[in-house]
SERO-4910 file (N, C-alpha, C, O; in steps of 0.05 Angstrom, whole numbers):
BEGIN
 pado doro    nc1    nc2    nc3   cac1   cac2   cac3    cc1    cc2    cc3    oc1    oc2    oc3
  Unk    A    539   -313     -1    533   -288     14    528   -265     -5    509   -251      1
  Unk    A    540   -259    -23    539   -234    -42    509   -240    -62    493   -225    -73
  Unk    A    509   -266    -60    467   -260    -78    452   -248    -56    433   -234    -63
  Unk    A    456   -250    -29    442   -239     -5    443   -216     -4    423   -203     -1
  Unk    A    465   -206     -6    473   -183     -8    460   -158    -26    452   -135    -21
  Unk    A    461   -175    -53    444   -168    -80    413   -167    -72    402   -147    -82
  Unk    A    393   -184    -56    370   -187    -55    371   -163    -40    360   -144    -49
  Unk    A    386   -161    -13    375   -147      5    385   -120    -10    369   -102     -2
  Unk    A    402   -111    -25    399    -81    -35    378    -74    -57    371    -52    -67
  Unk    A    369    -99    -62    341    -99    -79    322    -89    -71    312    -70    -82
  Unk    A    310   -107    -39    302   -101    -17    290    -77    -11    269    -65    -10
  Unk    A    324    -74     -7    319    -41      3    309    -18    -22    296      2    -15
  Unk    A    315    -22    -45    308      0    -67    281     -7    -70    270     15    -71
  Unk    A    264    -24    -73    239    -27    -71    225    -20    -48    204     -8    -51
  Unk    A    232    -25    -25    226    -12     -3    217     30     -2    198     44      5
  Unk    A    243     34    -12    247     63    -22    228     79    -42    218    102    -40
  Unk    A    226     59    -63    203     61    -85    174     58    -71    160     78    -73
  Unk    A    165     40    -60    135     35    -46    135     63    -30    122     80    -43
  Unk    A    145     73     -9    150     89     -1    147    114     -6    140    130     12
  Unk    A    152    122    -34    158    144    -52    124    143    -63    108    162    -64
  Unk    A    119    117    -71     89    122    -85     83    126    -59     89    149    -54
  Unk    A     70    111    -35     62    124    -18     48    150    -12     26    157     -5
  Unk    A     77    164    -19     85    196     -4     68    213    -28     54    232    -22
  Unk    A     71    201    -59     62    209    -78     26    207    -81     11    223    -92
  Unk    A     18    186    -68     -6    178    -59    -23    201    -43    -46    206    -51
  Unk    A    -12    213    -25    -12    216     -2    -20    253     -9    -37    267      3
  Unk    A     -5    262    -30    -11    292    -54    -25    289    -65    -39    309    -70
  Unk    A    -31    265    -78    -44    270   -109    -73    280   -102    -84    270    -83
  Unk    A    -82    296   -114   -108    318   -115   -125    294   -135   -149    297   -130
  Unk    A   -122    277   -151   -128    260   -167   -143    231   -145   -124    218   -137
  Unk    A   -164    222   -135   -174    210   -116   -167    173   -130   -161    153   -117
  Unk    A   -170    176   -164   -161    150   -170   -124    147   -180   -112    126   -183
  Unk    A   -116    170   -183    -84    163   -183    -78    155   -158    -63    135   -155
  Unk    A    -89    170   -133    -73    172   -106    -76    128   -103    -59    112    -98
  Unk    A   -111    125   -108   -118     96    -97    -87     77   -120    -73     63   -107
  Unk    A    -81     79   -145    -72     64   -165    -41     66   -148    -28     47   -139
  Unk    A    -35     90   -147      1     96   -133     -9     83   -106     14     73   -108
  Unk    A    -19     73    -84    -32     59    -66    -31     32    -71    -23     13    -59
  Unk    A    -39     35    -86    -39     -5    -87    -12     -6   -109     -7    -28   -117
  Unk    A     -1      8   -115     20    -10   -128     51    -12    -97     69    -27    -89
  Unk    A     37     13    -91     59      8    -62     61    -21    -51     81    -35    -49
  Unk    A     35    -27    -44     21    -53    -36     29    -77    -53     25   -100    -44
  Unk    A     38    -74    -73     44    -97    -90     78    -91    -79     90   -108    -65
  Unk    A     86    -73    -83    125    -71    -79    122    -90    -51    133   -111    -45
  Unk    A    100    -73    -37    106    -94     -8    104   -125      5    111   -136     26
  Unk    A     90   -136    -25     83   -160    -17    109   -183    -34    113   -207    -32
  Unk    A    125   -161    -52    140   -165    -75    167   -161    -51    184   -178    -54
  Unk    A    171   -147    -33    194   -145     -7    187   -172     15    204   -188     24
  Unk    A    166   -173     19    158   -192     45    170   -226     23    180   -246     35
  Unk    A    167   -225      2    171   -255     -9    188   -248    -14    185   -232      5
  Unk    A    212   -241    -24    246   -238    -19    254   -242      2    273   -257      7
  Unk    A    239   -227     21    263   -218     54    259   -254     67    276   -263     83
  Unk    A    234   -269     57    234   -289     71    257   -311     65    263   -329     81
  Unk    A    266   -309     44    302   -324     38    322   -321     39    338   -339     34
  Unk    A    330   -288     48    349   -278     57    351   -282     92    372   -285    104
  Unk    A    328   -281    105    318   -289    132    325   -316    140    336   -324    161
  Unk    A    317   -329    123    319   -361    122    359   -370    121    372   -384    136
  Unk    A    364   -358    100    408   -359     90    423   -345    109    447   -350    112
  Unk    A    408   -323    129    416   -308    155    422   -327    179    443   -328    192
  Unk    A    398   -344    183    397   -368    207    429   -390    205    432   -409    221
***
């Protein structure tokens, strides 16, 4: 239970981070920083969706 524990507070800090570029995205006056902080969100998120699926799985 406590590596689950560990993933999902991982989870969550990457979650937080994608988030943050996002928001950072979302200001930038810069049209190719805003697209680069954009897609790396997009990588945190695809980098959350393949974790959460074995913590989902050890939950059942």
């Amino acid at each position: 239970m406590q590596n689950n524990q560990e993933i999902q507070q991982c989870i969550d800090q990457c979650t937080q981070l994608a988030n943050q570029l996002r928001s950072l995205s979302k200001n930038s006056q810069n049209q190719m920083m805003s697209d680069h902080l954009f897609e790396g969100a997009h990588h945190i998120d695809l980098c959350v969706t393949e974790c959460s699926y074995p913590v989902q799985k050890a939950n059942q």
